[in-house]
C-alpha positions as CSV (number, residue, x, y, z in Angstrom):
1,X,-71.1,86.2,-16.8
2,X,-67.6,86.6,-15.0
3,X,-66.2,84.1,-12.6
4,X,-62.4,84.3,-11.0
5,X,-61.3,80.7,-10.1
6,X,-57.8,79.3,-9.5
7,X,-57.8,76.7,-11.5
8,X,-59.4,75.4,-14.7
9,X,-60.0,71.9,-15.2
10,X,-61.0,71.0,-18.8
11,X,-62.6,67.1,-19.4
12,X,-63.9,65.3,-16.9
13,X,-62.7,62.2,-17.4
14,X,-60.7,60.3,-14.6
15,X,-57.5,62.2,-15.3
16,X,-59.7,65.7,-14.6
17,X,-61.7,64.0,-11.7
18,X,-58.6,63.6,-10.4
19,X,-57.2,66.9,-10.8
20,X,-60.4,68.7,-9.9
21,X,-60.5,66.9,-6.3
22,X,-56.6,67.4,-5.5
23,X,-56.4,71.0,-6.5
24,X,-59.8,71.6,-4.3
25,X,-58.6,69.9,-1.6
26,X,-55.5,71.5,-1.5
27,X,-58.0,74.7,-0.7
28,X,-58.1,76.0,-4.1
29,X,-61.5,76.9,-6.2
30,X,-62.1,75.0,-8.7
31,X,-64.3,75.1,-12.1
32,X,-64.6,71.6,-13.4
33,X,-65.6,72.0,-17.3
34,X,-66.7,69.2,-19.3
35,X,-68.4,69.2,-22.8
36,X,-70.8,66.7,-22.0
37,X,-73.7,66.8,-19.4
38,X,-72.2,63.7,-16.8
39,X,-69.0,63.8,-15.9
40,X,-66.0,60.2,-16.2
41,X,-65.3,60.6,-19.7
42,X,-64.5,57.6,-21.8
43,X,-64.4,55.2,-18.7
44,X,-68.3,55.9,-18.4
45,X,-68.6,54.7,-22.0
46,X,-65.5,52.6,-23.0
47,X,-66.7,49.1,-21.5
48,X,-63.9,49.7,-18.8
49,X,-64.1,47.5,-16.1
50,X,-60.9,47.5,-14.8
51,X,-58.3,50.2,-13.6
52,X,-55.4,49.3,-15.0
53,X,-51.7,51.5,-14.0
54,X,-52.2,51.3,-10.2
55,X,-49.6,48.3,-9.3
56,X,-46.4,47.2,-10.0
57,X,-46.9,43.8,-12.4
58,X,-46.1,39.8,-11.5
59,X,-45.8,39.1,-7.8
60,X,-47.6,36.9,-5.6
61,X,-49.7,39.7,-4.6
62,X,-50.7,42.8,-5.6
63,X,-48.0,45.1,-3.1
64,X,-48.8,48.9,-2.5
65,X,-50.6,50.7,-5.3
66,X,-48.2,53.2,-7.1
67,X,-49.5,57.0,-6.6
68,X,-50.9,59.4,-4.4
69,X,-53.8,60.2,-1.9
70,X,-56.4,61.2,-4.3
71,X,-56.0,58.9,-6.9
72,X,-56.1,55.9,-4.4
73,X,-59.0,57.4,-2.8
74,X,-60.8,57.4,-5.8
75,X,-60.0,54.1,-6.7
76,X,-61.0,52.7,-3.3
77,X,-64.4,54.2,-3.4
78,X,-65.0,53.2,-7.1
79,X,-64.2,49.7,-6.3
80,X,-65.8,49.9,-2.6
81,X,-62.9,48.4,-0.8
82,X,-59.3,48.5,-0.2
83,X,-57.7,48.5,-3.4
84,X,-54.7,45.8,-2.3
85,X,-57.5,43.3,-1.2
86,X,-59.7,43.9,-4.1
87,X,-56.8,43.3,-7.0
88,X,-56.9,40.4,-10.0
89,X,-54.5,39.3,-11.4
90,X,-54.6,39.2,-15.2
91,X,-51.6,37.0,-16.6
92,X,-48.3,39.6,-15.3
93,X,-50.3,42.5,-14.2
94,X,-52.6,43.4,-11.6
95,X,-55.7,44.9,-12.2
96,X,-58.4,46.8,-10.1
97,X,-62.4,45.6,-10.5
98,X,-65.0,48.2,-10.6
99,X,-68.7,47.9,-11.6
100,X,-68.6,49.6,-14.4
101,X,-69.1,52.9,-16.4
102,X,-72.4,53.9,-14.6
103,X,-71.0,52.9,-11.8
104,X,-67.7,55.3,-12.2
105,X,-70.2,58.0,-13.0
106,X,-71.9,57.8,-10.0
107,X,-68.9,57.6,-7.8
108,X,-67.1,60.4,-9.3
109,X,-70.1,62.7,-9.7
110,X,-70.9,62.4,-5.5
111,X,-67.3,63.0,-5.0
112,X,-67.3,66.4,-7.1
113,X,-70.1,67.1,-5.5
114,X,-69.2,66.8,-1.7
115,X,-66.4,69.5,-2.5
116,X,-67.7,73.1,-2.1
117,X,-64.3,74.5,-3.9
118,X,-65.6,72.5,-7.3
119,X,-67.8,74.6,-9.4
120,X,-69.5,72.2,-12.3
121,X,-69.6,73.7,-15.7
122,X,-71.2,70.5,-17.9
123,X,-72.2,70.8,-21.4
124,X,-69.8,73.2,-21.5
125,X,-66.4,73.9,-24.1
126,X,-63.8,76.7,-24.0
127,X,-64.7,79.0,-26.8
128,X,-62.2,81.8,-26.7
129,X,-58.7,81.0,-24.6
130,X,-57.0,84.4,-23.6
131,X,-53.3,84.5,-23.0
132,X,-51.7,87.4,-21.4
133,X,-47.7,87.6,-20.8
134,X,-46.8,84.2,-21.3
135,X,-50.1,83.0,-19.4
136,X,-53.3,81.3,-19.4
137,X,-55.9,84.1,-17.7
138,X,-59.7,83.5,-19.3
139,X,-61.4,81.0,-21.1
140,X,-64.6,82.0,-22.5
141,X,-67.0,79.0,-22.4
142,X,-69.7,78.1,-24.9
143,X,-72.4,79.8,-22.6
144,X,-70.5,82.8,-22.9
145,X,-69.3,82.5,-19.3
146,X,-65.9,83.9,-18.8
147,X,-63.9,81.6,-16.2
148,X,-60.7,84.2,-14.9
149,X,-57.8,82.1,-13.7
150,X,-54.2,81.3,-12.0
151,X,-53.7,77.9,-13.6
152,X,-55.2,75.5,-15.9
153,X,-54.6,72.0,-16.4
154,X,-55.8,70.2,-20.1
155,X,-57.8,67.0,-19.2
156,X,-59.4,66.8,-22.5
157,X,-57.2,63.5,-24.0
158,X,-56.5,65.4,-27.3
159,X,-54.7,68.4,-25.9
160,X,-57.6,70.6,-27.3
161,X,-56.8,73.3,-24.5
162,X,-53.3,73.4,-25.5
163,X,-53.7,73.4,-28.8
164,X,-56.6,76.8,-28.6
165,X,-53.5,78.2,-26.5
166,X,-51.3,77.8,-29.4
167,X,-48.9,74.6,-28.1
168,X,-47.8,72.5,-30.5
169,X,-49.0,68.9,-30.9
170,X,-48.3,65.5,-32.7
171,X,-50.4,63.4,-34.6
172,X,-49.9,59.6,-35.1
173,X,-48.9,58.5,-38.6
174,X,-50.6,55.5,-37.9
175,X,-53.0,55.2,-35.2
176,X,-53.8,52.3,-32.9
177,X,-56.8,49.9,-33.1
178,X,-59.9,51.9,-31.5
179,X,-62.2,49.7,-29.5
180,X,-65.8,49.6,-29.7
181,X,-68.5,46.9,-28.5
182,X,-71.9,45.7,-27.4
183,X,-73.5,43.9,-25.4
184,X,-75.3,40.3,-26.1
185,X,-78.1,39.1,-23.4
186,X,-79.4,35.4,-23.1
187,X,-76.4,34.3,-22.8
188,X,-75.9,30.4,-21.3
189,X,-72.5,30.4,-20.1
190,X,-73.3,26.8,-19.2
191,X,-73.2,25.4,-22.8
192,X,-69.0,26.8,-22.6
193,X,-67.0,24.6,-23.7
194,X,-63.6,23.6,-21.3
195,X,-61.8,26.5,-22.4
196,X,-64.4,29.0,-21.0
197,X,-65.9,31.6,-23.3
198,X,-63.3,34.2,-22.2
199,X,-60.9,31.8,-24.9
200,X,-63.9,30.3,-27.8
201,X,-65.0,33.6,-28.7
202,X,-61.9,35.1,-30.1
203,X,-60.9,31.4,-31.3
204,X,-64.2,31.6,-33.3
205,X,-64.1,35.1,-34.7
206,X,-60.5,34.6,-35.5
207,X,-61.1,31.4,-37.5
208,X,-64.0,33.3,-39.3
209,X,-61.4,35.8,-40.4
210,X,-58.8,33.1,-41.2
211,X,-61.4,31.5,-43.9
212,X,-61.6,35.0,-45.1
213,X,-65.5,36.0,-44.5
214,X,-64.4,38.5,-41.5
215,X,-62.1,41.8,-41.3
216,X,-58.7,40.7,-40.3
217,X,-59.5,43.3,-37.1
218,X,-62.5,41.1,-35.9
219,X,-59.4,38.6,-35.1
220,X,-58.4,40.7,-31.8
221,X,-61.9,40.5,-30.3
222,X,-62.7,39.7,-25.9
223,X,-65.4,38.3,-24.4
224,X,-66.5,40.1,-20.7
225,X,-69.0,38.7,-18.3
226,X,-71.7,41.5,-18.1
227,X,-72.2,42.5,-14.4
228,X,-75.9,40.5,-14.9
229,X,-76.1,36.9,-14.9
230,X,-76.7,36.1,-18.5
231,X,-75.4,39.2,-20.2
232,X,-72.1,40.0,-21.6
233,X,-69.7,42.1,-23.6
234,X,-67.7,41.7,-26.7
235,X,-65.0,44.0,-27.1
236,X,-63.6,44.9,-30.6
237,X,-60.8,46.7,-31.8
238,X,-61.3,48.1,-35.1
239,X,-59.8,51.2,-37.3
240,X,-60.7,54.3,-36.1
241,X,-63.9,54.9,-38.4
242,X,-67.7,56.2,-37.4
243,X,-69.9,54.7,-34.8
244,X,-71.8,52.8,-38.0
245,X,-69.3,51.0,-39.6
246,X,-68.3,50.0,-35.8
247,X,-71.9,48.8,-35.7
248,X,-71.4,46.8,-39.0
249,X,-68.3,45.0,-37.6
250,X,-70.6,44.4,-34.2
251,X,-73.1,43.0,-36.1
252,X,-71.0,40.7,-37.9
253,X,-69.6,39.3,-35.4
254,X,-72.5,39.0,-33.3
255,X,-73.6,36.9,-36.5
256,X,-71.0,34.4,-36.5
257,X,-71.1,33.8,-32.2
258,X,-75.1,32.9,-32.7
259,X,-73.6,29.5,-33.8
260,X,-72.0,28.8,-30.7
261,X,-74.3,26.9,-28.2
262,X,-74.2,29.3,-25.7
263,X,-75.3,32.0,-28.0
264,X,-78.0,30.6,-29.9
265,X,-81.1,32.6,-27.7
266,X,-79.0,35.6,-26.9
267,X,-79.5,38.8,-28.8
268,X,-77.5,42.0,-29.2
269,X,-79.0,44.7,-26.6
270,X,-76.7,47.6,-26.7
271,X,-73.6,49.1,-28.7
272,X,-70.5,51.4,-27.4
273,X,-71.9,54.9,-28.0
274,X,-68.7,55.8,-29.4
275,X,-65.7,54.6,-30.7
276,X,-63.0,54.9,-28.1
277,X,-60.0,56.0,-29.9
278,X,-56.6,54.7,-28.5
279,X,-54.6,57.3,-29.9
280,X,-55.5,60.7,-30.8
281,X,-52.8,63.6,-30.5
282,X,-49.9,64.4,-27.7
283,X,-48.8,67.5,-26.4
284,X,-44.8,68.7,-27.6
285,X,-43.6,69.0,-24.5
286,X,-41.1,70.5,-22.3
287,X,-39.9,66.7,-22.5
288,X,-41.3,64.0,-24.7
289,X,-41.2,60.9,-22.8
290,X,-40.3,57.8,-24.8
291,X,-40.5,54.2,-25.2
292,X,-36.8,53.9,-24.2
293,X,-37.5,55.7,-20.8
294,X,-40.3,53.7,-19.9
295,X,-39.2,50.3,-20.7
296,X,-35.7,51.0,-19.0
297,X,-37.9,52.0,-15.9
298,X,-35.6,55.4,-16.6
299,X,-36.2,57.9,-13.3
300,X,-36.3,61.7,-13.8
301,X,-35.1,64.6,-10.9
302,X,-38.6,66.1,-11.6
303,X,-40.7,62.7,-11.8
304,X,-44.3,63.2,-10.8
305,X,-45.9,60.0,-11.9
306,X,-44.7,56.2,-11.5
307,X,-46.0,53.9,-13.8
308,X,-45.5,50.0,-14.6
309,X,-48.0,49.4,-17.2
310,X,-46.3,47.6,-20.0
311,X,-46.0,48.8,-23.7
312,X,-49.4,47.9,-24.8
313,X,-49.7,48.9,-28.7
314,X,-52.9,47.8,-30.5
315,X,-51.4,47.0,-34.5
316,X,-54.1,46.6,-37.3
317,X,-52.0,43.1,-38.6
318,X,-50.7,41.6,-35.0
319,X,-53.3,43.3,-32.8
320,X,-52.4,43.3,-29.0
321,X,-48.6,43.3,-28.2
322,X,-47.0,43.5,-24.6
323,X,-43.3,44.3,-24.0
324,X,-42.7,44.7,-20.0
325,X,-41.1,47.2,-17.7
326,X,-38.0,45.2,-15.7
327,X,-39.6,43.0,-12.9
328,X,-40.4,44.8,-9.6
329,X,-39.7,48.2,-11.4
330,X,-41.3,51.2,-12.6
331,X,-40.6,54.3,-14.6
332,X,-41.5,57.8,-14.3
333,X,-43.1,60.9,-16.1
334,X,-41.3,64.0,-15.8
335,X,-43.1,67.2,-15.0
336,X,-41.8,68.2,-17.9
337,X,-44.5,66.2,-20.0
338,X,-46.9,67.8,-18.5
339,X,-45.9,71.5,-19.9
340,X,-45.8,72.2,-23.0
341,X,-42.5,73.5,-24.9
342,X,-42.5,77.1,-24.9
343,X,-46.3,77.4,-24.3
344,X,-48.4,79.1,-21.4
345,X,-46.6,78.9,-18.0
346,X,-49.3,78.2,-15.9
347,X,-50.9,75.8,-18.9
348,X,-50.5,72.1,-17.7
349,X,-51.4,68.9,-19.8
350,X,-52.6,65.8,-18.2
351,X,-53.7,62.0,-19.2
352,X,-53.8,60.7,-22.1
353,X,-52.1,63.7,-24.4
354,X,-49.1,64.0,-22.2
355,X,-46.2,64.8,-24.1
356,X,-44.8,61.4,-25.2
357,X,-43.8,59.4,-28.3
358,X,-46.3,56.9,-29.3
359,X,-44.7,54.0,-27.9
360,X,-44.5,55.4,-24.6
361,X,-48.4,57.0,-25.0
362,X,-49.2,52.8,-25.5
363,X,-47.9,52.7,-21.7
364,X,-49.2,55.9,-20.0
365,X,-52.7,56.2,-21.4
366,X,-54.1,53.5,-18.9
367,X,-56.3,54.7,-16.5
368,X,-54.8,54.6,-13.2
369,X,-51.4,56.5,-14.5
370,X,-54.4,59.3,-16.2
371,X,-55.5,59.7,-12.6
372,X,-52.1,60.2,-11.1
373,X,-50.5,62.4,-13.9
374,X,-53.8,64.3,-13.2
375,X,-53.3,64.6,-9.4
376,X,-49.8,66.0,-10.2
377,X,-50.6,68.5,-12.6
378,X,-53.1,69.8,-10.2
379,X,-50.1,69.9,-7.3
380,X,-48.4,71.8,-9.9
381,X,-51.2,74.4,-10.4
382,X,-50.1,75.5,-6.6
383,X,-47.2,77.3,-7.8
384,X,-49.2,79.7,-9.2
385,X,-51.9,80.2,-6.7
């Protein structure tokens, strides 16, 4: 019930994909461990369908993506093409299209695969983490299997790794908006009105809430064309709460849009399986980025990670606000943020928890900067191999 690896991986979601496939490629073995039985984390449940992080924003075109090898590898196979010719545009920033979160399963789980330095530990959780002289050397899974290691990098997106290592961490005094939705089939997108549905469903929620028979949240509601003619998704953001009062807030909404002529024979199908949570905890790092450094487009000596994604901060009374990097700039992440401050030498934290301030956390936690902050904590791992 022993195994001796380089490097630990813990989550699965894109920021660990990420890392899992650099470090292996880079000839070291690899234990992938993920709590759930399929690997891609939120982005397999989230309703994402679009990897956002990966370029520069405005511009007549998209221009190179921002970050390395395996990170635009992934990306090119998840959206089957070459990531320049396959970018939208949404308003200033350029997204990437992919099918969706069965879709980002399935790619990332062949990918894993194909790698003989990956070894797959799913439905699996570190029990026991075991520190000796100022490092990381066994985690003891679930199973009882006891992973021995050189380096470990935290993918989990709420520093739990560093935190059963003893790092310190921050919590949010008040967290963002979560988002949560379903999905609604039967719909006639023919019966839209000249402003497309993409604009009439948030103008009719929000007018609901206005009058005062909705929750002032149901105001920052999107409407998504499902991937099937006829289907679609409605994305909420709501408090962070249970899975069943997200339902309620679904449900009410899904109420009000039945009035709308393209909804009257469409019915709700399916519900988010979880509440994706915007904001959970961050690592104290060596250095805590900030909101400063990122809209400055600051540079670091040690930078590891470029990233242009704008401020994006989720309020319970405004809902979505944007406040932009300078045009044709980008800032960077330390390495730094990705150690913790006076932790476990060979203990790296990647994605989501990075160390950072909560503005700045409203910047990096996109998806495409999780991959790449995930590809560079694995290139740090190497030190240590």
């Amino acid at each position: 019930m022993t195994e001796t690896v380089d490097i630990v991986v813990v989550g699965a979601g894109t920021s660990g994909i990420v890392a899992a496939l650099t470090a292996a490629r880079l000839g070291a073995r690899v234990a992938l461990v993920e709590a759930h039985a399929q690997i891609g984390g939120m982005a397999t449940w989230g309703l994402h369908r679009f990897v956002c992080g990966l370029f520069l924003a405005d511009g007549e075109r998209s221009g190179e993506p921002l970050h390395g090898e395996t990170t635009v590898d992934f990306c090119t196979r998840l959206a089957q093409g070459d990531v320049r010719a396959k970018a939208l545009r949404r308003g200033r920033l350029w997204v990437l299209p992919f099918a969706g979160g069965e879709a980002l399963a399935a790619c990332a789980g062949e990918l894993v695969a194909r790698e003989p330095n990956i070894r797959r530990c799913l439905g699996e959780s570190p029990e026991r983490v075991l520190c000796d002289g100022g490092k990381v050397v066994e985690l003891v899974l679930a199973s009882g299997l006891s992973l021995r290691l050189k380096a470990a990098v935290d993918c989990t997106g709420s520093a739990a790794l560093c935190r059963q290592a003893g790092a310190a961490v921050t919590w949010p005094d008040s967290p963002a908006l979560a988002g949560f939705g379903f999905e609604l089939q039967g719909v006639d997108e023919r019966e839209a009105g000249a402003l497309g549905l993409s604009v009439e469903v948030p103008m009719a929620l929000r007018r609901e809430v206005e009058a005062g028979r909705l929750p002032r949240h149901l105001a920052f509601a999107t409407y998504e064309p499902g991937g099937v003619a006829g289907t679609a998704w409605i994305k909420l953001a709501v408090p962070s709460a249970s899975v069943n009062s997200a339902r309620g807030d679904a449900d009410l909404a899904a109420a009000v849009l039945k009035r709308h002529p393209a909804f009257r024979g469409a019915s709700l199908t399916a519900y988010s399986p979880g509440v994706l949570e915007r904001e959970t905890c961050h690592l104290c790092g060596e250095y805590v980025l900030t909101g400063p450094d990122v809209l400055s487009a600051r540079k670091f000596g040690d930078g590891v990670v470029r990233n242009a994604w704008p401020v994006e901060r989720w309020d319970a009374q405004r809902g979505v606000c944007y406040r932009y990097l300078p045009p044709g700039d980008w800032s960077e992440i330390p390495a730094r943020c990705l150690r913790p401050d006076r932790g476990a030498a060979n203990l790296f934290c990647a994605g989501a928890a990075l160390s950072a301030d909560f503005e700045a956390a409203a910047s990096v936690r996109v998806m495409g900067v999780c991959m790449a902050s995930g590809e560079a904590a694995a290139r740090q791992c190497l030190a240590f191999l």
